[in-house]
C-alpha positions as CSV (number, residue, x, y, z in Angstrom):
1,X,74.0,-119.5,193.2
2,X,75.2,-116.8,196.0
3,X,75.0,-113.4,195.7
4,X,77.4,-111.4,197.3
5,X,77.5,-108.0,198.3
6,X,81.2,-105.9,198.0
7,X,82.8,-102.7,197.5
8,X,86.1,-101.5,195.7
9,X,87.7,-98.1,196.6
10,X,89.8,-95.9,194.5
11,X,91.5,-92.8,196.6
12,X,93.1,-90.0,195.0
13,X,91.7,-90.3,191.2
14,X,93.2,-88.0,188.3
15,X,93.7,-87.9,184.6
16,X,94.8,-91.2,183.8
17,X,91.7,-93.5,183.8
18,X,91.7,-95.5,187.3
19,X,90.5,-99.2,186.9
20,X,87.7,-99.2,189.9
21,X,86.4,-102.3,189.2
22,X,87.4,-105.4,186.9
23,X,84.8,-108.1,186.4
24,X,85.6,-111.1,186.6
25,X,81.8,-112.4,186.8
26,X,78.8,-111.4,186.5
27,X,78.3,-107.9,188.3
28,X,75.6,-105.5,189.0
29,X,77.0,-102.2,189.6
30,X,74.5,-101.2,192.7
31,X,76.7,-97.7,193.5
32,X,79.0,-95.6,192.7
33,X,80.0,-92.5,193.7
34,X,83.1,-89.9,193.0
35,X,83.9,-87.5,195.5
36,X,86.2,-84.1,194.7
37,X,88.7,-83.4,197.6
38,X,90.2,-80.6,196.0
39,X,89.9,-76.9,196.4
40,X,88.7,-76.6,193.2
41,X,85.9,-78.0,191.0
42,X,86.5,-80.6,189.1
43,X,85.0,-83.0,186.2
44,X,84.8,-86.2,186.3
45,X,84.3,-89.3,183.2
46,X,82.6,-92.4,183.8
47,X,83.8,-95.4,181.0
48,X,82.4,-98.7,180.7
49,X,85.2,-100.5,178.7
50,X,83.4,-103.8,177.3
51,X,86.0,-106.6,177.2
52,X,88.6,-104.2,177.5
53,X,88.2,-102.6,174.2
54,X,85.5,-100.9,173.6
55,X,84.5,-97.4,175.3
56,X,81.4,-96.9,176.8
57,X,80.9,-93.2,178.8
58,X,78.2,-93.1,181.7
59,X,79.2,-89.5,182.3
60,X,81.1,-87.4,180.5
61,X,82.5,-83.9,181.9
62,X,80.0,-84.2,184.4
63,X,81.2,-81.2,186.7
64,X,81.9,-82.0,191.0
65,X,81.8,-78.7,193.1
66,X,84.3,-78.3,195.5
67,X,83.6,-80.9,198.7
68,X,80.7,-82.3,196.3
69,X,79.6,-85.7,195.8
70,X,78.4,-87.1,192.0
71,X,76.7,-90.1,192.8
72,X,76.8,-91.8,189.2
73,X,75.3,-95.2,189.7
74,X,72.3,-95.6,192.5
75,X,69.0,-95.5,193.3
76,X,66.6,-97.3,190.9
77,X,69.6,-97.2,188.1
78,X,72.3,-100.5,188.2
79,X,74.4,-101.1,185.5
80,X,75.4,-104.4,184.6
81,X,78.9,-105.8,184.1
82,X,80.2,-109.2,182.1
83,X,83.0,-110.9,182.5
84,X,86.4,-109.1,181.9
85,X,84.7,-105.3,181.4
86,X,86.5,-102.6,183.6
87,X,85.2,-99.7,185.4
88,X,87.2,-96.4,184.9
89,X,87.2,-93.1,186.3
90,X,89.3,-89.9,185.8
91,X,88.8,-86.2,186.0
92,X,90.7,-83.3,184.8
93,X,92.5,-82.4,187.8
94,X,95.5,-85.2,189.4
95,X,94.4,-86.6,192.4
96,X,91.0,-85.2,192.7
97,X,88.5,-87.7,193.5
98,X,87.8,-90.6,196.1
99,X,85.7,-93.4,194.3
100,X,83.3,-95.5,196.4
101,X,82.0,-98.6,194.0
102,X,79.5,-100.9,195.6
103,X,78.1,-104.0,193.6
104,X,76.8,-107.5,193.8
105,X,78.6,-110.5,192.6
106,X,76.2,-113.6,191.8
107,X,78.7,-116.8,192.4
């Protein structure tokens, strides 16, 4: 088995929940931070959504100063994903947030 290392990108986040990663293996979440590039501060959720369904928050109304960076996932914390859960991130301001997601696929 190889492990790969990748990243997915989400630019411009807002109040509809943004689909920043879908698995479609086995994934460990390595990082993952949101970034506010508005004027104003922000707050952001982080979801888990187990095979699509079910809701899982990381954060929830976690405020993001202005020019700040939340970083959700790093460190000594991973977060696992199976097969077909999502990744979602919104705030409460449209178009508010740059999302960086780093993980590790195992093939």
């Amino acid at each position: 088995m190889a492990s790969i290392f990748k990243s997915d990108v989400a630019a411009a986040v807002g109040t509809a929940p943004a689909t920043v990663k879908t698995a479609t293996k086995q994934t460990t979440l390595i990082g993952l931070s949101v970034c506010n590039v508005t004027g104003a501060g922000v707050n952001v959720d982080v979801k888990i959504w187990k095979s699509g369904v079910t809701q899982i928050f990381i954060v929830k109304n976690v405020p993001v100063p202005v020019g700040g960076t939340l970083v959700v996932i790093g460190g000594d914390q991973k977060v696992v994903l199976e097969n077909t859960d999502l990744l979602k991130v919104n705030s409460d301001v449209t178009g508010s947030l740059d999302v960086v997601c780093s993980y590790l696929e195992i093939d």
